[in-house]
KETORPA-624444 format. One record per residue (C-alpha): x, y, z. Coordinates in steps of 0.2 Angstrom, whole numbers, padded with zeros to 4 digits, always signed. Last residue first. Example, Ala and Ser with C-alpha at 12.3 -4.5 7.8 and 13.67 -1.06 7.14 Angstrom:
BEGIN
+0068-0005+0036+0062-0022+0039
// end
This chain:
BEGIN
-0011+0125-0058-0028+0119-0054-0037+0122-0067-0024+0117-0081-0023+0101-0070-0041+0096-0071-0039+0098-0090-0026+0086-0092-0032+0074-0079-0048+0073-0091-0037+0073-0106-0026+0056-0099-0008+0059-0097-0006+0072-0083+0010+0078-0081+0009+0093-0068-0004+0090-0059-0006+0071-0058+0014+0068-0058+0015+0080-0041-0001+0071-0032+0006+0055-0034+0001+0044-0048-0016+0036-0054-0024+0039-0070-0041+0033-0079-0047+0019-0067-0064+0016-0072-0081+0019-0064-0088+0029-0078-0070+0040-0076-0060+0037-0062-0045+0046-0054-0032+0041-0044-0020+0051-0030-0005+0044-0020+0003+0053-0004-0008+0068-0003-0007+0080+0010-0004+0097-0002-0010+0094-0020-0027+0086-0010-0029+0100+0000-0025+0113-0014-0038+0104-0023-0052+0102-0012-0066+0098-0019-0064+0082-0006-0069+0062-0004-0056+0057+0008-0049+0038+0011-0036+0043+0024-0022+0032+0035-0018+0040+0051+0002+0040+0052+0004+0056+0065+0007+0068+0051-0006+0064+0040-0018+0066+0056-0011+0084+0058-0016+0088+0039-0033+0081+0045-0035+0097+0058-0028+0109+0048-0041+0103+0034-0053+0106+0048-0046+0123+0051-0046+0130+0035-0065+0125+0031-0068+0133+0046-0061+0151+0042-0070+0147+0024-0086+0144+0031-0093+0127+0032-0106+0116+0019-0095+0103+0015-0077+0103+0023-0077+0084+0026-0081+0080+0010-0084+0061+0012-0069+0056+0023-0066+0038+0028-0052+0036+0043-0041+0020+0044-0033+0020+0060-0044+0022+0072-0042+0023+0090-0059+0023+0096-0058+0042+0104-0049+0045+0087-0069+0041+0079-0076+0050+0093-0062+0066+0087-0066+0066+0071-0087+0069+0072-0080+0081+0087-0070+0090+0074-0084+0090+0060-0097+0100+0077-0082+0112+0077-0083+0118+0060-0102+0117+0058-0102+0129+0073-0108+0123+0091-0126+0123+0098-0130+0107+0092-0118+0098+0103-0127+0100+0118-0117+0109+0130-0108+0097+0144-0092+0099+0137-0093+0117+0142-0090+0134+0131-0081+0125+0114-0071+0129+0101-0064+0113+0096-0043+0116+0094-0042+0097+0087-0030+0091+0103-0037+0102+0114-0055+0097+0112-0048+0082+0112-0041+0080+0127-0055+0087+0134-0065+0073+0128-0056+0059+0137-0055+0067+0153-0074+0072+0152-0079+0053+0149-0066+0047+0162-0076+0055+0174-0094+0050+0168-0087+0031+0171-0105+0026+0166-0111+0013+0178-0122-0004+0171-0110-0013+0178-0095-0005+0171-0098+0007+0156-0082+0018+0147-0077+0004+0137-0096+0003+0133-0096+0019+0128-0081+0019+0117-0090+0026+0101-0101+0038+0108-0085+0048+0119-0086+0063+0108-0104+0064+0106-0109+0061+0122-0094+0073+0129-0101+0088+0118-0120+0085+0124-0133+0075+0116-0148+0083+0106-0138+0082+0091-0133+0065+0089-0119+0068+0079-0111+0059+0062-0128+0055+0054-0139+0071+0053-0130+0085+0058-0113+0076+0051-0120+0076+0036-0102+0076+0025-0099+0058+0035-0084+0055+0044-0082+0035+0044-0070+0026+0057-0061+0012+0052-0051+0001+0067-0056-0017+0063-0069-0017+0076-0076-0002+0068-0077-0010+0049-0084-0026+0058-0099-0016+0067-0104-0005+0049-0108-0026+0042-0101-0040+0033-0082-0031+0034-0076-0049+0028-0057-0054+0038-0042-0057+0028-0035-0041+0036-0038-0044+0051-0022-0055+0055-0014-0036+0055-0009-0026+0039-0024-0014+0042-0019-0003+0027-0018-0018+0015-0036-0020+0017-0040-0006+0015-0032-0002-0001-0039-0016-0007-0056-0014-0002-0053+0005-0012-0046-0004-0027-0062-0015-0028-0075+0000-0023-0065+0008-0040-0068-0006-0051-0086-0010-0047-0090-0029-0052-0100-0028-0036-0086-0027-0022-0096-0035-0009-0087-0033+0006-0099-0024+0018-0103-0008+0026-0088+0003+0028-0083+0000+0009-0099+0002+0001-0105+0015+0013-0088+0023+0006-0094+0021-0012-0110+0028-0010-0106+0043-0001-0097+0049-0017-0114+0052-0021-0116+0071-0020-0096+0077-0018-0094+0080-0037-0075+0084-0041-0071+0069-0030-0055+0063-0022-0053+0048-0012-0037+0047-0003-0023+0033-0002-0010+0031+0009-0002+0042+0024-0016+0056+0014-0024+0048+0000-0032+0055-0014-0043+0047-0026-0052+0054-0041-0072+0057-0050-0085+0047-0038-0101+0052-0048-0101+0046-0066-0095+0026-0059-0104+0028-0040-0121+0034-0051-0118+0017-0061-0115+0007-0049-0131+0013-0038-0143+0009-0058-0134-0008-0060-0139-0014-0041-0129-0016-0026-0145-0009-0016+0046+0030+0036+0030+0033+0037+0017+0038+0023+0008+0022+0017+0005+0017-0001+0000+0000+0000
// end
């Protein structure tokens, strides 16, 4: 692999083939997409079962993941969203409002969701260890927040895409699944999430990221790949795809983002 350190029906694989447009990977592989509406598709694919449907891309994806967890699990199906978590890949949605937070929780909630059983003993919820835990990230990921204990729904769209992150490093993952992570945010936010994953990069974190975001991608990327009606047209690192691209697609994209 490349790591830094150092409904499966006709009509769904079609959309994934016009819709999931490049890869990026940051300590890996990333996903990049010039059209972030549907490129859920092919993460759900990857995070919810094995079935690889014919589809090339979902195939070079599994691949890549499974290479990634370089551990006896790695021969193991991912039958189900439980597997993929067990196996240490966390998933960042671009509706975070909607699938990422349970807004009417608190900060720490949030935060802590996927380890709460770790952090319940006979029916008692270590509330202590909770806000340790939390803290911890709210400093690690600079989130912006008044008290742990405020609802999660009252923080910026920013802040509320760091405490998405931060359950998922809260589990000690190490395969994280981006679809547009800076979708819908202000440009002082957008900066300080990609901030944020650059870190990650840093520390090893692999990343499959869905993501406009060119000077991102230009930046933190270790490998790039782009598809075209759900074929591999180009892959290469980020320097060869920009500045000597060989396919006409890739060709264009670069003149754009010179």
């Amino acid at each position: 692999m490349y790591k830094r350190q150092d409904e499966d029906s006709p009509e769904i694989a079609r959309r994934l083939s016009l819709l999931l447009d490049g890869v990026v990977m940051s300590s890996g592989i990333g996903l990049l997409s010039i059209a972030g509406k549907g490129a859920v598709k092919g993460l759900t694919k990857m995070f919810n079962d094995a079935k690889q449907g014919g589809d090339e891309a979902v195939g070079k994806f599994k691949e890549v993941i499974d290479t990634a967890r370089k551990s006896e699990s790695a021969s193991k199906k991912i039958n189900k969203p439980k597997d993929a978590i067990n196996y240490g890949i966390g998933y960042i949605p671009s509706d975070r409002k909607h699938e990422g937070l349970i807004q009417s929780s608190s900060i720490k909630n949030n935060s802590v969701l996927t380890i709460y059983d770790l952090l319940t003993q006979i029916g008692f919820f270590n509330s202590n260890e909770a806000s340790k835990q939390t803290k911890n990230y709210v400093n690690k990921l600079s989130i912006k927040v008044s008290d742990i204990d405020d609802l999660v729904m009252n923080l910026s769209g920013g802040n509320q895409q760091k405490v998405v992150i931060a359950k998922w490093l809260a589990k000690k993952c190490k395969i994280l699944l981006f679809d547009e992570p800076t979708s819908a945010l202000d440009p002082e936010m957008i900066s300080e999430v990609l901030d944020v994953m650059i870190g990650l990069a840093e520390t090893g974190i692999t990343m499959i990221c869905v993501t406009h975001e060119m000077g991102f991608a230009r930046q933190v990327a270790d490998m790039m790949l782009f598809m075209d009606h759900g074929k591999i047209v180009e892959m290469g690192p980020p320097k060869t795809f920009f500045t000597a691209p060989e396919s006409d697609r890739c060709k264009l994209l670069s003149l754009i983002h010179i």
